[in-house]
C-alpha positions in Angstrom: -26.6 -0.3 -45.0 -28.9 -1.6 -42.4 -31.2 -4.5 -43.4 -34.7 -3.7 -42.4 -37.5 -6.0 -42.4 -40.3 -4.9 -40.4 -43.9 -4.1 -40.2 -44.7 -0.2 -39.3 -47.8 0.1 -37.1 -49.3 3.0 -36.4 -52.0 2.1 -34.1 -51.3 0.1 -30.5 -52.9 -3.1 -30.2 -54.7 -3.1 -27.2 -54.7 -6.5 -26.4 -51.4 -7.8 -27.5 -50.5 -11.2 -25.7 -47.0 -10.3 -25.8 -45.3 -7.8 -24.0 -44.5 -4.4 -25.5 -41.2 -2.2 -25.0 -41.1 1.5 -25.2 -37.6 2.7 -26.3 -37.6 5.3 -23.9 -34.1 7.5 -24.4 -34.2 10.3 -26.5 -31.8 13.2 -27.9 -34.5 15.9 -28.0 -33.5 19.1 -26.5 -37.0 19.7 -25.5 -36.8 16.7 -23.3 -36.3 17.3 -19.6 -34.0 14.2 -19.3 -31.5 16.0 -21.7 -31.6 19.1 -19.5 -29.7 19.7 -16.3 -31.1 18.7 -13.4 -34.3 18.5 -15.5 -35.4 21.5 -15.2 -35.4 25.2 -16.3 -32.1 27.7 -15.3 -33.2 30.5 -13.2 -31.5 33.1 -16.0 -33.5 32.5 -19.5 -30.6 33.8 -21.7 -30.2 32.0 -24.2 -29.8 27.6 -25.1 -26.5 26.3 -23.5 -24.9 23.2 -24.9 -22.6 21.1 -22.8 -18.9 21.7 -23.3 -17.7 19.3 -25.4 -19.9 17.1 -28.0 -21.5 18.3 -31.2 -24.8 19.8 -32.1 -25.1 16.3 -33.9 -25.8 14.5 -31.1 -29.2 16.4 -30.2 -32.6 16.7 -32.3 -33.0 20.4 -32.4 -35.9 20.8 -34.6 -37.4 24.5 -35.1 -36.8 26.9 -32.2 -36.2 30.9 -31.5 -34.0 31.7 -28.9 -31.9 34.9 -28.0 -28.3 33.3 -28.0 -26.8 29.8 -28.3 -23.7 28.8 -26.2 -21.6 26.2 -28.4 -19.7 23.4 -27.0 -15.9 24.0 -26.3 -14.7 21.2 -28.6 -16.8 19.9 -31.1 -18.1 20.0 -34.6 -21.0 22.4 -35.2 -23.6 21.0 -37.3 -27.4 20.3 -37.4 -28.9 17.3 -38.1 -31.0 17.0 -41.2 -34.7 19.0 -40.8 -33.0 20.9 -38.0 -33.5 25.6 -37.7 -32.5 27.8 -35.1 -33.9 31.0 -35.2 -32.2 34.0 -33.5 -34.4 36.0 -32.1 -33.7 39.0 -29.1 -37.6 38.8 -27.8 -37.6 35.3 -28.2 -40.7 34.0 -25.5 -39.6 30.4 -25.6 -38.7 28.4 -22.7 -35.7 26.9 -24.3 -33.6 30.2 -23.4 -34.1 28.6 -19.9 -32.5 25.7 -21.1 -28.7 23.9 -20.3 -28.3 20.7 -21.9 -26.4 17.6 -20.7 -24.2 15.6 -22.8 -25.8 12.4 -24.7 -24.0 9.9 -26.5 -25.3 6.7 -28.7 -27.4 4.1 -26.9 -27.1 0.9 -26.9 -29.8 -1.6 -27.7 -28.3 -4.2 -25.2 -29.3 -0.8 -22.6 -32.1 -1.9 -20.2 -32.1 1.0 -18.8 -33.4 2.3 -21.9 -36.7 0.0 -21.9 -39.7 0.4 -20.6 -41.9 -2.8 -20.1 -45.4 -0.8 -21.0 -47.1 -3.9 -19.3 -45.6 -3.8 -16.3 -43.5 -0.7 -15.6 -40.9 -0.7 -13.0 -41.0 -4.0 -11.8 -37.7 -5.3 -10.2 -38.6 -8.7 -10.4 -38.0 -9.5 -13.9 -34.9 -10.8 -15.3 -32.5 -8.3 -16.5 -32.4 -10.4 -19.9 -36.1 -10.1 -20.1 -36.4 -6.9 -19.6 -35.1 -6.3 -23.4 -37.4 -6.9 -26.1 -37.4 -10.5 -27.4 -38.9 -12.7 -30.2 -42.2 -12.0 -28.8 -42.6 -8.3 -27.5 -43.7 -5.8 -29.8 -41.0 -2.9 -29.8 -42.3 0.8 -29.8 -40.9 4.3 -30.9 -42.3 7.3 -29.9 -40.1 9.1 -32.6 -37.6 7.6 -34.3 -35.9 10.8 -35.0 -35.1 11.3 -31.2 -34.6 7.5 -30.7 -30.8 7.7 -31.8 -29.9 3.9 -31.4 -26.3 3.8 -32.8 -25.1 1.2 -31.3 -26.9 -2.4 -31.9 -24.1 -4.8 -32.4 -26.1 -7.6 -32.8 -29.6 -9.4 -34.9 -32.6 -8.3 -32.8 -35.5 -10.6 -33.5 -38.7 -8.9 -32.0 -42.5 -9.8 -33.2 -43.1 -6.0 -34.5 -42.3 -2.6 -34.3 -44.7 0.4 -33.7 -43.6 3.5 -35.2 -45.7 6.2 -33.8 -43.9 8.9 -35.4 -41.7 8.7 -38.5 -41.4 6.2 -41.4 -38.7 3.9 -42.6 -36.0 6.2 -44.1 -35.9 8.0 -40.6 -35.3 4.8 -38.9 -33.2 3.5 -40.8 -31.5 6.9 -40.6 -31.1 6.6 -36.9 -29.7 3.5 -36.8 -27.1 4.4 -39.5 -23.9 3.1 -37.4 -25.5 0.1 -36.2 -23.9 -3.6 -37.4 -26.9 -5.5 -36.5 -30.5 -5.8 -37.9 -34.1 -6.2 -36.8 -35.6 -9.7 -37.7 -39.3 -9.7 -37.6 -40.9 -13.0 -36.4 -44.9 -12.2 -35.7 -44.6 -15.3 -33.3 -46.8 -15.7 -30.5 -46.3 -18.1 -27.2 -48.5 -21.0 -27.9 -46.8 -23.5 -25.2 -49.0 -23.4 -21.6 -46.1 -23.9 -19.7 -44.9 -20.9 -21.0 -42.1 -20.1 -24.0 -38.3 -19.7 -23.2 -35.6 -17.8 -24.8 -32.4 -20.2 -26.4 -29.2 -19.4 -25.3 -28.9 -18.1 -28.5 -30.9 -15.7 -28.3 -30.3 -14.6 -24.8 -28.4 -11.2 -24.8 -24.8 -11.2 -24.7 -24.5 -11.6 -20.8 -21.5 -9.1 -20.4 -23.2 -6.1 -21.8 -26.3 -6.8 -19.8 -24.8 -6.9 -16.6 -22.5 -4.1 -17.3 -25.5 -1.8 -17.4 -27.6 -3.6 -14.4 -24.6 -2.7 -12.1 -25.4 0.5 -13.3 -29.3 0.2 -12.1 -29.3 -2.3 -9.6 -29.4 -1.0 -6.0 -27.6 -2.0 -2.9 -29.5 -4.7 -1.1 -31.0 -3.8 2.5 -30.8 -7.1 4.2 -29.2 -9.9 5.9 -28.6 -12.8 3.8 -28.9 -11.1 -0.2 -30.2 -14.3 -2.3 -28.7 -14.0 -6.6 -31.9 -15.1 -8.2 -31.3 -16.6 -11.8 -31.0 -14.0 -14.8 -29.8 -11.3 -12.1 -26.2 -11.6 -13.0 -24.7 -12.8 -9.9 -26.0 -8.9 -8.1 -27.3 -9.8 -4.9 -30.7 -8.6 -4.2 -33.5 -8.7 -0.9 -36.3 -10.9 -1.8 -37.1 -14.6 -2.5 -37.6 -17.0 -5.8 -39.5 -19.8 -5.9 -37.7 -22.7 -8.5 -40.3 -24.9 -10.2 -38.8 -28.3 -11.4 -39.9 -30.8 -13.5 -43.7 -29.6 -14.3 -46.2 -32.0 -14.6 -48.7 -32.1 -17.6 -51.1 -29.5 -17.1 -49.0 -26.9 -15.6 -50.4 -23.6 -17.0 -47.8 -20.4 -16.3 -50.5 -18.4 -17.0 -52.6 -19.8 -14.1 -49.8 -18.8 -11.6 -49.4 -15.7 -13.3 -53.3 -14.4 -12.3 -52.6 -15.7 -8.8 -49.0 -13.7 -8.2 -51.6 -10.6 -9.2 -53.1 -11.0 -5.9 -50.0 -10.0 -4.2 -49.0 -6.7 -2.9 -45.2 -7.2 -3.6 -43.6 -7.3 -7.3 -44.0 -10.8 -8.7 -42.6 -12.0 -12.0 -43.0 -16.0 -13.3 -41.1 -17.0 -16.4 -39.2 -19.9 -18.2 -35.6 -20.2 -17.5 -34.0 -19.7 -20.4 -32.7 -23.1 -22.1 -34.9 -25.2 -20.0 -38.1 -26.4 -18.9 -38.1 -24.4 -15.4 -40.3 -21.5 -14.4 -38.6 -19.6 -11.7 -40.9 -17.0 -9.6 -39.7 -13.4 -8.2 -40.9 -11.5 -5.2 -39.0 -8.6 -4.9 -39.7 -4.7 -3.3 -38.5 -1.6 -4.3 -38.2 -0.5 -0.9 -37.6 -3.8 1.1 -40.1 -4.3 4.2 -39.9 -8.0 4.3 -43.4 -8.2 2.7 -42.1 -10.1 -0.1 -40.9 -12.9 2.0 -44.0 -13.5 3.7 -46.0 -13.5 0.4 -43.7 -16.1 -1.2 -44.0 -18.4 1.8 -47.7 -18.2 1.6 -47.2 -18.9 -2.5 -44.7 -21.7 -1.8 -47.0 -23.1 0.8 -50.2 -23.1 -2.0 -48.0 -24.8 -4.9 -47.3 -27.6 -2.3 -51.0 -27.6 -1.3 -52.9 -27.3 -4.3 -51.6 -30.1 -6.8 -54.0 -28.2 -9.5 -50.9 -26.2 -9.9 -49.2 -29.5 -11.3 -45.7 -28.2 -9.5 -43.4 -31.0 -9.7 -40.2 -29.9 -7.4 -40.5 -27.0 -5.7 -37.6 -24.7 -4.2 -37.8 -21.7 -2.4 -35.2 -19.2 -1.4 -35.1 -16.3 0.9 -33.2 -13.1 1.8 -32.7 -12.2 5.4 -35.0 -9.2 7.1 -34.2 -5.8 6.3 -31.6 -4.0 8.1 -33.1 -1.8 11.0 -31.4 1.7 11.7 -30.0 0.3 14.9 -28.0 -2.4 13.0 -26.9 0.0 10.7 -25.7 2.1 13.5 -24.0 -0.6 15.5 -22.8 -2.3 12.6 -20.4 1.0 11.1 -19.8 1.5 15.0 -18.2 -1.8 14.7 -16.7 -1.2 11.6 -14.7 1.8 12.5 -13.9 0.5 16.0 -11.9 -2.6 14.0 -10.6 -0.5 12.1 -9.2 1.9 14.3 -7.9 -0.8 16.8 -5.8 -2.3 13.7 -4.8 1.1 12.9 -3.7 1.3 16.9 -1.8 -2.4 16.8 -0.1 -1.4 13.5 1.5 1.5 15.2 2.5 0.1 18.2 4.0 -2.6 16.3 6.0 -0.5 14.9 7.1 1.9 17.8 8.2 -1.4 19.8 9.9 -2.5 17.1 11.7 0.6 16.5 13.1 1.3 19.7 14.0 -2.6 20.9 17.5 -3.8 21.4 16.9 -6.1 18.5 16.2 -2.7 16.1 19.4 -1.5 17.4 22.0 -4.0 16.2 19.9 -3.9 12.3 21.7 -2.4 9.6 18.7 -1.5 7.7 20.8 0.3 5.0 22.8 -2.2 4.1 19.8 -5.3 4.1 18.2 -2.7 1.8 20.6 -1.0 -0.7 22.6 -4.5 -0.5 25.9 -2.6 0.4 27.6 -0.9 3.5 27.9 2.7 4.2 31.2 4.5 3.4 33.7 4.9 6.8 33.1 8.2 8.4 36.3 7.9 10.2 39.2 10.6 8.8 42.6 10.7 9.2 44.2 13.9 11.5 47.2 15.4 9.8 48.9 18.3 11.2 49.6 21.3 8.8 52.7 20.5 6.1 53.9 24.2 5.1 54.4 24.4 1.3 57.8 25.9 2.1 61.1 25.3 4.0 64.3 24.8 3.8 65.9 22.0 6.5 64.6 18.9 7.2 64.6 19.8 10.6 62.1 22.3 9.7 60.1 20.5 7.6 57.6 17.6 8.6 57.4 14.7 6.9 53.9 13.1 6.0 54.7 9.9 8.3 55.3 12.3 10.8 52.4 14.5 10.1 50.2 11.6 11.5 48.8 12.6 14.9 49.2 9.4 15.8 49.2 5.9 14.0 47.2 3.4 16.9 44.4 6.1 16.8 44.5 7.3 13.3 40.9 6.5 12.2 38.8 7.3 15.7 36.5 9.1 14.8 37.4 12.9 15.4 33.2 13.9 16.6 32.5 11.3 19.1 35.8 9.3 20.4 37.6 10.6 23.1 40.8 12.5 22.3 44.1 11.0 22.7 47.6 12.5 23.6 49.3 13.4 20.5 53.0 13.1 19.2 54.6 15.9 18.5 56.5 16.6 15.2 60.1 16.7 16.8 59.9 14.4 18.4 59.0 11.5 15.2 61.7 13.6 13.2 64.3 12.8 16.0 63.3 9.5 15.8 64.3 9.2 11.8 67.6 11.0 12.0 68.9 8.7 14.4 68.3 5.7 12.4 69.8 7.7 9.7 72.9 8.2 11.6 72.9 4.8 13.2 72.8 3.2 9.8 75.5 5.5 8.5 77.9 4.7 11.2 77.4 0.8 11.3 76.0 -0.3 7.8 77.0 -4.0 9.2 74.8 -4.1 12.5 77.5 -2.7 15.1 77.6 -0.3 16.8 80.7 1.9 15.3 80.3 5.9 15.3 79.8 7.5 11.3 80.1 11.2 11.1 77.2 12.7 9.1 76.0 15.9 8.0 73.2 16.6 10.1 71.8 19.8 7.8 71.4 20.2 4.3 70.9 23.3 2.4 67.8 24.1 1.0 68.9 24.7 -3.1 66.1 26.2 -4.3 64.2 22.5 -4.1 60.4 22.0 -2.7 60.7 20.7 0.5 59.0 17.9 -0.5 61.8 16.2 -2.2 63.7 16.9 0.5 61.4 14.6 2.5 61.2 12.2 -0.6 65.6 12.1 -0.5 65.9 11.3 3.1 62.6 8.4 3.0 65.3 6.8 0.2 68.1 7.0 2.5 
């Protein structure tokens, strides 16, 4: 159960020396940031719900309409005080109505806050820009807030319920593992009041949602000012060291009113350092000429009691023309690399070198089988004289050119079958006649019949001879 100690105000406090934060998202489905591209469909049949969540998720209310389009996957349930009426004649706008999905907000969100004091101002810190030990935090409705997700102790001066009590609050905040601590403190330190590192919000989560927010810079030479989470930005800060006694950081604070640019001065959190912001929603370079003129004052004037003073600048904005030339540029490198790469490639393929690489084997790590075959002439399965039968040694075509390859070499004279056949009987014979070397005559038999045998014992009979 969520701890809650706070102080419910119903009124504003008009002239509240802190600042005040307006929780802004809300799961309504009256409200145009829940509707699809915020605004009515052109055909009013009916309320559509996205295709997958749950009717949980929104704060229905009471409404009529003529049809309701569930979500594809999802449970179906209302949340408590919730009616839907279905009505055919139904006149209300929500029949004109598709919704967009919404999920739990986080507290650590800044694009859920809304400085009431000064709305929309790029220049501030994007830890300051959540409520703090000093702001006062607001809810319009605490029904529609839906804050699910507040993983952490939020200390904040009050909250300002302007719609809802306790139990719904608490009700809303029903998943969350962290609790609102109350403090009713004020900044009583001139030189302004810093945040611990303590209490600075966990740095991930706020950055993960400024890269959300934060735009792409339009200049030459982006500056990171501090609490900007390392997202360069166009603009300039102004870094005020080691302030002397009777520095007043709401003196400097009137005079950055008197700018046209958006200015910001605060205490660097865990030290005694102001740092000042000039920054532009659309950069013009107004903001740089405004903090040279401020830089130039706090050198100046030593009523300011300034101590060290840095200042840092962006570049000028970037003019059409640059950004022409420069993605000229861009694609010209780009397409010139492309251009070397495959010409690279083309000389190396067809270079003399290229030729004599076996890229198969340096890449499977072993040679190709042979392609070369050996040329046998046909052995008939029958016969019945070895003088009509071939032998395999004689069915080579021809031993000293065996394995040329039979598609590209050149073709050689070939032996005939005869005439290798002759060849082994007369060694036969020769041997029969002289077993000892000379040259004495033998008488042989020079056929033998075929008995029913396969001619290929025949062969295997005289090889043993």
């Amino acid at each position: 159960m969520l701890r809650l100690q706070c102080f419910f105000i119903l009124l504003l406090i008009a002239n509240s020396s802190c600042d005040r934060k307006l929780w802004t998202y809300t799961a309504n489905v009256r409200d145009k940031q829940n509707w699809v591209e915020g605004k009515h469909q052109e055909h009013c049949n009916g309320l559509i719900f996205p295709e997958t969540g749950s009717l949980n998720d929104f704060v229905i209310g009471q409404i009529s309409v003529k049809s309701v389009v569930l979500p594809r996957r999802g449970d179906v349930g209302l949340y408590p005080g919730s009616r839907i009426i279905f009505d055919e004649n139904s006149p209300d706008l929500i029949n004109c109505v598709k919704l967009k999905p919404v999920d739990a907000k986080f507290w650590d969100d800044i694009r859920g806050w809304k400085n009431i004091e000064d709305p929309g101002n790029p220049a501030i810190p994007f830890h300051e820009r959540l409520p703090s030990r000093y702001d006062d935090v607001i809810f319009n409705d605490v029904m529609d807030s839906r804050i699910l997700s507040m993983l952490r102790d939020s200390p904040v001066k009050s909250i300002i319920v302007l719609k809802g009590n306790s139990e719904d609050l608490m009700l809303s905040h029903l998943y969350s593992n962290g609790k609102f601590i109350i403090t009713n403190d004020t900044c009583s330190d001139p030189t302004g009041c810093s945040l611990s590192q303590i209490e600075v919000p966990y740095q991930n989560d706020v950055c993960y949602y400024a890269s959300m927010v934060e735009p792409s810079h339009n200049c030459e030479s982006a500056i990171v000012p501090l609490g900007f989470c390392q997202i360069p930005r166009c603009g300039a800060s102004i870094l005020i060291r080691n302030l002397k006694v009777g520095f007043r950081l709401e003196r400097i604070k009137n005079k950055l009113r008197d700018y046209k640019s958006f200015t910001h001065a605060s205490k660097v959190p865990g030290s005694r350092h102001v740092q000042v912001v000039f920054a532009e929603v659309n950069f013009t370079a107004v903001s740089l000429d405004e903090a040279r003129d401020f830089y130039n004052l706090l050198q100046a004037d030593n009523s300011y009691y300034s101590g060290d003073i840095q200042l840092l600048l962006s570049g000028p904005p970037l003019s059409d023309g640059y950004k022409i030339v420069k993605n000229a540029i861009s694609m010209t490198l780009g397409s010139l690399l492309v251009a070397i790469v495959v010409f690279g490639l083309l000389l190396l393929v067809f270079s003399p070198v290229f030729g004599n690489v076996d890229i198969r084997t340096r890449l499977l790590g072993s040679r190709p089988l042979s392609t070369y075959v050996l040329r046998y002439d046909n052995i008939h399965d029958r016969g019945c004289t070895i003088d009509t039968v071939p032998s395999v040694s004689s069915s080579l075509v021809n031993l000293n050119h065996s394995f040329e390859n039979p598609v590209y070499d050149q073709s050689t004279s070939r032996s005939t079958s005869n005439e290798t056949l002759a060849s082994v009987k007369q060694l036969i014979v020769d041997f029969q006649e002289n077993p000892s070397g000379t040259n004495q005559a033998q008488p042989v038999e020079e056929q033998y019949e075929c008995d029913k045998m396969p001619c290929a014992e025949e062969v295997q009979d005289a090889a043993k001879v």
